[in-house]
Structure formats: C-alpha cells, structure tokens
C-alpha positions as CSV (number, residue, x, y, z in Angstrom):
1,X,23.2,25.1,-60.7
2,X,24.7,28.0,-58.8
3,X,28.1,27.7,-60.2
4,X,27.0,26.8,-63.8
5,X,27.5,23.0,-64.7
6,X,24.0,21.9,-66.0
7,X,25.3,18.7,-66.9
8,X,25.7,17.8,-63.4
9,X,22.3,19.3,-62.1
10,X,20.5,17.7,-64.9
11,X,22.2,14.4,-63.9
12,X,21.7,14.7,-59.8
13,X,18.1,15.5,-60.7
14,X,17.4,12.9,-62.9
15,X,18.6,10.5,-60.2
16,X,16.1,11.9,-58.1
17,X,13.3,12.2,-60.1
18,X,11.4,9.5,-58.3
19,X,10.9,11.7,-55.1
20,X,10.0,14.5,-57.3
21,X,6.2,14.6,-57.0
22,X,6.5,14.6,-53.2
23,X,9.6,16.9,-52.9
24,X,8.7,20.5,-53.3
25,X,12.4,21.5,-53.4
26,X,13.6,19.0,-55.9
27,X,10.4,20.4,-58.0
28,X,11.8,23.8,-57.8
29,X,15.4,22.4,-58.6
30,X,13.9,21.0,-61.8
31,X,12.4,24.2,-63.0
32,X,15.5,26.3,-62.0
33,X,17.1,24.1,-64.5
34,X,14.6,24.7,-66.8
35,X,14.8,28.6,-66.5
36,X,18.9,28.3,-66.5
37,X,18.4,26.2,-69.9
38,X,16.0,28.3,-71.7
39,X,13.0,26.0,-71.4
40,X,10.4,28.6,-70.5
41,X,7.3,26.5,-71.5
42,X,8.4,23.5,-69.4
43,X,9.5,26.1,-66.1
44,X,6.1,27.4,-67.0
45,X,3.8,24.3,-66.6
46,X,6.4,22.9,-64.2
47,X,5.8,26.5,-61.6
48,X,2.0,25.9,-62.6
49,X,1.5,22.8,-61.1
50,X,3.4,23.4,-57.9
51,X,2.3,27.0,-56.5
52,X,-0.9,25.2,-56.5
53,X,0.1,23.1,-53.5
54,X,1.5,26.5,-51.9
55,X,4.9,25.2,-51.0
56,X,6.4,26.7,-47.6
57,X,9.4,28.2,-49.2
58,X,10.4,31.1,-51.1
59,X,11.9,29.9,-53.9
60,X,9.6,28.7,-56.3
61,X,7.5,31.7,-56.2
62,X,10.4,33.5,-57.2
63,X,11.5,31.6,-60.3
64,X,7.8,31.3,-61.4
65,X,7.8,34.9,-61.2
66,X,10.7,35.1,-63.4
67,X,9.1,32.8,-66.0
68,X,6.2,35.4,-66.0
69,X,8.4,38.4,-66.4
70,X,10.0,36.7,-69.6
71,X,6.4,36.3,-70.9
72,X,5.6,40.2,-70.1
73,X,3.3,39.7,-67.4
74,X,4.4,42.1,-64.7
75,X,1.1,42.3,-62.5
76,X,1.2,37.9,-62.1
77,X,4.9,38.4,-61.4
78,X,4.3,41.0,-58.8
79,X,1.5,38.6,-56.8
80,X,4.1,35.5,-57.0
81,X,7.0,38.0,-55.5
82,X,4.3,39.2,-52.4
83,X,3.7,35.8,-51.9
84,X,7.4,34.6,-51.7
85,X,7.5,37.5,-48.8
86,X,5.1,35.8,-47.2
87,X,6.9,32.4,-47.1
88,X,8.9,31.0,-44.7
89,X,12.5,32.1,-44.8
90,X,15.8,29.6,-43.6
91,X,19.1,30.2,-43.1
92,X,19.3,27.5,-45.9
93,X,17.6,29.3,-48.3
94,X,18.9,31.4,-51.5
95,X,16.1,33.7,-50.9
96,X,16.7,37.0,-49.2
97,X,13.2,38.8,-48.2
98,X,15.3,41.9,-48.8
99,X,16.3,40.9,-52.3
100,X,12.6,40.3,-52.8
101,X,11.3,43.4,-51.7
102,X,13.8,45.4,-54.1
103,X,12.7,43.7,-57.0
104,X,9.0,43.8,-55.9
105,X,9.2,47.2,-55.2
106,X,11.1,47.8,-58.5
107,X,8.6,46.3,-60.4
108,X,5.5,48.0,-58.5
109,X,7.0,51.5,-59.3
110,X,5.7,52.2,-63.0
111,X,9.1,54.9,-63.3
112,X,11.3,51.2,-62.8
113,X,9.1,48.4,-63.7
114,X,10.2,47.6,-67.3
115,X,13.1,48.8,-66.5
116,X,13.5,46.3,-64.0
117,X,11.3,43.3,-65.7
118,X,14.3,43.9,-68.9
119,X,16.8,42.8,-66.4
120,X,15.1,40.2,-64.5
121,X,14.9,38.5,-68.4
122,X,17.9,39.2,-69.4
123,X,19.6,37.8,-66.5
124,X,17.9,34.9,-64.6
125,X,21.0,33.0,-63.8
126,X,21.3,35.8,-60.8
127,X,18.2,36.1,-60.4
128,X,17.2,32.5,-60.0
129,X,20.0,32.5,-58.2
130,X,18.8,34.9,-55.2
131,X,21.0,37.4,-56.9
132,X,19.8,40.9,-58.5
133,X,20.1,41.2,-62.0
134,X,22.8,43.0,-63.4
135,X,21.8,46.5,-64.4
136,X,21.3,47.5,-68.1
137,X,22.0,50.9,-69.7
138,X,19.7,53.3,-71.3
139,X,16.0,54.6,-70.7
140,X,13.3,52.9,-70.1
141,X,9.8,54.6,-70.3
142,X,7.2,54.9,-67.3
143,X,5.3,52.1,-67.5
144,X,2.0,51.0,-65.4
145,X,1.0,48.0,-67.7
146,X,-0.1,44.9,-66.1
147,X,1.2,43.3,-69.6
148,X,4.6,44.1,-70.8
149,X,5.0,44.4,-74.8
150,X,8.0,43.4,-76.1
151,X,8.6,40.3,-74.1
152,X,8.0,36.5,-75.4
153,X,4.7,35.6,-76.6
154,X,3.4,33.0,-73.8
155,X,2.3,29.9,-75.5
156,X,-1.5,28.8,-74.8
157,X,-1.8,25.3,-73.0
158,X,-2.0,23.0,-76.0
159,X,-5.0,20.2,-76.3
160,X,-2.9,17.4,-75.7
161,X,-1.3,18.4,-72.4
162,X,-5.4,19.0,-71.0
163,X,-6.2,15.5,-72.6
164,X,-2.8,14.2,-71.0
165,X,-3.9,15.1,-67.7
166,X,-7.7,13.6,-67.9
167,X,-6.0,10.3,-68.8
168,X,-3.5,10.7,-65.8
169,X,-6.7,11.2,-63.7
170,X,-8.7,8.3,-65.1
171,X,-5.6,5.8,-64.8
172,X,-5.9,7.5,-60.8
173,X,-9.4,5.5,-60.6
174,X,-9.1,2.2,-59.7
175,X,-11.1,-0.2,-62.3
176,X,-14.5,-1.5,-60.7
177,X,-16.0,-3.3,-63.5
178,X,-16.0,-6.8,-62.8
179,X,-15.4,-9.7,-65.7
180,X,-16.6,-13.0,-66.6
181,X,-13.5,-14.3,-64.6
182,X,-14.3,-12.2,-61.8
183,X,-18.3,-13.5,-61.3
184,X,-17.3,-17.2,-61.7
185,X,-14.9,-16.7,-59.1
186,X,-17.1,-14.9,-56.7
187,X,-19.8,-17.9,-57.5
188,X,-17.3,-20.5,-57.2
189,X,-16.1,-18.9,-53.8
190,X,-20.0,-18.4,-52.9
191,X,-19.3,-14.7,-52.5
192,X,-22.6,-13.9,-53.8
C-alpha cells in the first residue's frame, strides 16, 4: 500500500481474508485500503469494530483517527491519537510516537488544528502511511471546535447494518429446540 499499487493489496488481502477476524493487523490493512481508496464509510465501521478490542499496536488508532478528521471531528481524533501514544511501539511498525505527537499536538493547539485537520484530509496516503501530511498554503482561522465545519458529513449507522448484526448474533446461538426427530430418537435410545 505504501508504494501505491491497490490492486495488489486488495488482492493479498482478499487471500487473507479468512484470518481477518483474528488478525488485528490484517484488520488494519483492510481499512488502510479503504482510506487509500476513498471508502470512508467502510474504514469507518471497519476502525469501529476493532478499537473496541484495543489492539496493542499503534496503527489502527491512527488511521481511525484519520477517518474522523475527514468527518470533522477533531476532539474523537485527538483521543484515538493519545491512545496510539499509549500503544506499544516496534521496530516493525510505520508508527513513529514522534510523528504522533506532532500531529496530536497540532491538532490540540486551536492556532493549528484546522489547519492541521485540512492536511491530514487532504493527504492520507502519508499520513496512513506514518508520514506527515504535506503542508497547504494560506490561513487558517483559530479554531477550538470539537466539530470541524466544512469537512464530510458522517453518515448515521443505517437500520440494516444494526439488524445485520442482531442476525450475526442470533446465528452465534446454537439451536436448542429439539424436533419430532429429535424426541423419537431420544425415546428410541431410552435417553429419557
């Protein structure tokens, strides 16, 4: 994803999509992808779902913090950027506490935070990338918002993605209801 060929993250993913659930990196992969594509509602739900198992790594609080930022909200990307801080950092890892820091103190400073939250959206390659974002040119007002305006409207959670997951939840339960098969069987077998 680094050096820009989709196709071929998209693909290497895909193959790997069964160990997604239980790999928190190859999760994080997935959304990256999604952020490098554009597909902010999918990164969104995607990020959702896994800083809710508090993965060990700083990456995925990161990107989500990115996704927030192109929806405007400064003060949720700010808690996800103090949390990647708090994360365990590798030698492996694209994730630079001091990178972190300068964005998270960008964006805590109301003289630099939309400012700073323009170029986070306007460049996530570098960003998602462990990269800062390249600078942009003009003024930017002093701004101590929690809620940025003029960044993408953040779609609510539609009705069918809650119903989606009760279903996933019920199919979870195993089936206890026993049948006609099931009692003759248990009579025939004197299981009573």
């Amino acid at each position: 994803m680094e050096k820009g060929d989709l196709s071929k993250a998209k693909a290497l993913l895909d193959e790997s999509a069964e160990m997604e659930n239980s790999s928190p990196g190859i999760r994080d992969n997935r959304g990256w992808l999604y952020i490098l594509q554009g597909n902010w509602e999918q990164a969104d739900e995607l990020f959702s779902d896994l800083i809710q198992k508090n993965p060990r790594f700083p990456e995925p609080y990161v990107h989500y913090a990115q996704v927030l930022i192109h929806y405007g909200q400064v003060q949720a990307a700010i808690d996800m950027l103090r949390r990647a801080l708090e994360a365990r950092f590798s030698n492996t890892s694209g994730m630079k506490q001091q990178h972190i820091q300068h964005l998270l103190d960008k964006l805590e400073a109301a003289e630099t935070r939309l400012k700073t939250a323009k170029e986070i959206d306007a460049d996530p390659v570098n960003v998602a990338s462990g990269r800062m974002p390249k600078p942009l040119e003009g003024t930017f007002a002093a701004q101590d918002s929690e809620i940025l305006e003029g960044f993408a409207a953040r779609p609510s959670k539609p009705l069918k993605q809650k119903k989606r997951k009760q279903e996933d939840e019920e199919e979870r339960l195993p089936n206890t209801d026993l049948t006609e098969a099931d009692l003759q069987y248990i009579r025939e077998h004197n299981l009573e």
